[in-house]
Steps between C-alpha positions, in 0.01 A plus 500: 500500500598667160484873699702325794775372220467829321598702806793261637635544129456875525633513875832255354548771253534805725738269699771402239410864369621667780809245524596584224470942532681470854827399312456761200443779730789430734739464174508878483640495782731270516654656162515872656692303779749369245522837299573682877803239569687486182472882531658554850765259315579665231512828743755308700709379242511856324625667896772221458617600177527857624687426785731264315582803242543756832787245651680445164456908417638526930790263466606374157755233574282341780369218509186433234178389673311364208780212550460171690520514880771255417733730247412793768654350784784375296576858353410673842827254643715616174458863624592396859784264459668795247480761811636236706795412323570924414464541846776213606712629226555863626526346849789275383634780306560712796593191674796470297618826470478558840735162556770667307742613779868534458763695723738800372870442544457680864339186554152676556210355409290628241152440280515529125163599486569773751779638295439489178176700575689764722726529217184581240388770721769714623749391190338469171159460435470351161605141628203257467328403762198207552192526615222239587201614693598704811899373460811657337817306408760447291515413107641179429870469462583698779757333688552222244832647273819367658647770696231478774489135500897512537499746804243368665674149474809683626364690812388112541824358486654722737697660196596894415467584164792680357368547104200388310441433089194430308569318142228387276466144422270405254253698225446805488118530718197437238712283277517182692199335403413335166202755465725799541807366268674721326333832657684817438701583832387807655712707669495504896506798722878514500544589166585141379298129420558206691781246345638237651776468754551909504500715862177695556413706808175456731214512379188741633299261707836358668621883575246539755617225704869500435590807658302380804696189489857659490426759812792425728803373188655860551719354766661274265679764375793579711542090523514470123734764479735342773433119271590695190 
């Protein structure tokens, strides 16, 4: 009986002594597993870096992807609704030039826009011209002094103009606004500064159109002449 209890003690032994190995010898293992995945990480996370640095190094004002998905999509909008509105704005641009028609005192009709930039290329080159994207117009101010404005409103009227006169109402131009006060006057073009209520020919953008405008007044002559 003593041998029998002796052996089943022996036999127990081996069992919880082999329980016990089976978990150390799969521990190895189980850390090499461990070691392999935070490896393949850290490989992943340095191809990420790289290919963060090769966008911003590609295209430096776009958009950052170490950001939220969040601030992405709201700065990937930003970028979209900015072509948008440049895109409308050189479409209403031309829009608006192309609106401003007027007739000459022959009664025909004629395009600003057309004019003004047939006058830059056959007449004198230096006049300004604008230019968004694929479209060329005029500068601002063309068309806006009084003289064109008057004959158009003529031709409109059914009326002949017999004489025209341009006088200067207000300060002289940079000197109207409180930030500008008391600027020197430069001379103008003519040979002499702006002051009020004085006579002052066309300027250069109007030149190109008023010529344009008065084909046809020649006729006016004799008639005048006959009126005294």
């Amino acid at each position: 009986q003593q041998q029998q209890q002796q052996q089943q003690q022996q036999h127990h032994k081996q069992q919880l002594g082999g329980s016990y190995a089976a978990p150390q010898q799969e521990q190895p293992a189980r850390t090499d597993d461990v070691d392999h995945v935070q490896q393949q990480q850290r490989q992943q996370q340095r191809s990420m870096q790289q290919q963060q640095q090769c966008s911003t190094t590609a295209h430096p004002h776009g958009v950052n992807h170490s950001q939220p998905r969040s601030t992405q999509f709201i700065t990937q909008q930003r970028q979209l609704l900015k072509k948008h509105r440049k895109a409308l704005s050189h479409s209403l641009l031309q829009q608006i030039q192309l609106s401003y028609q007027t007739k000459t005192i022959s009664l025909t009709s004629i395009s600003l826009l057309d004019v003004y930039l047939d006058f830059v290329q056959h007449y004198d080159p230096t006049l300004p011209v604008t230019k968004v994207g694929g479209f060329t117009g005029f500068p601002a101010g063309v068309g806006d002094c009084c003289a064109p404005k008057l004959l158009h409103a003529a031709v409109v009227r059914g009326f002949r103009p017999v004489a025209l006169a341009e006088v200067w109402c207000g300060s002289a131009p940079g000197t109207a606004t409180k930030a500008k006060l008391g600027r020197p006057i430069v001379l103008g073009n003519d040979g002499a500064s702006r002051q009020h209520m004085e006579f002052y020919g066309m300027c250069d953008k109007c030149k190109a159109v008023l010529g344009t405008m008065l084909c046809g007044v020649g006729g006016l002559e004799g008639m005048c002449c006959e009126n005294n």
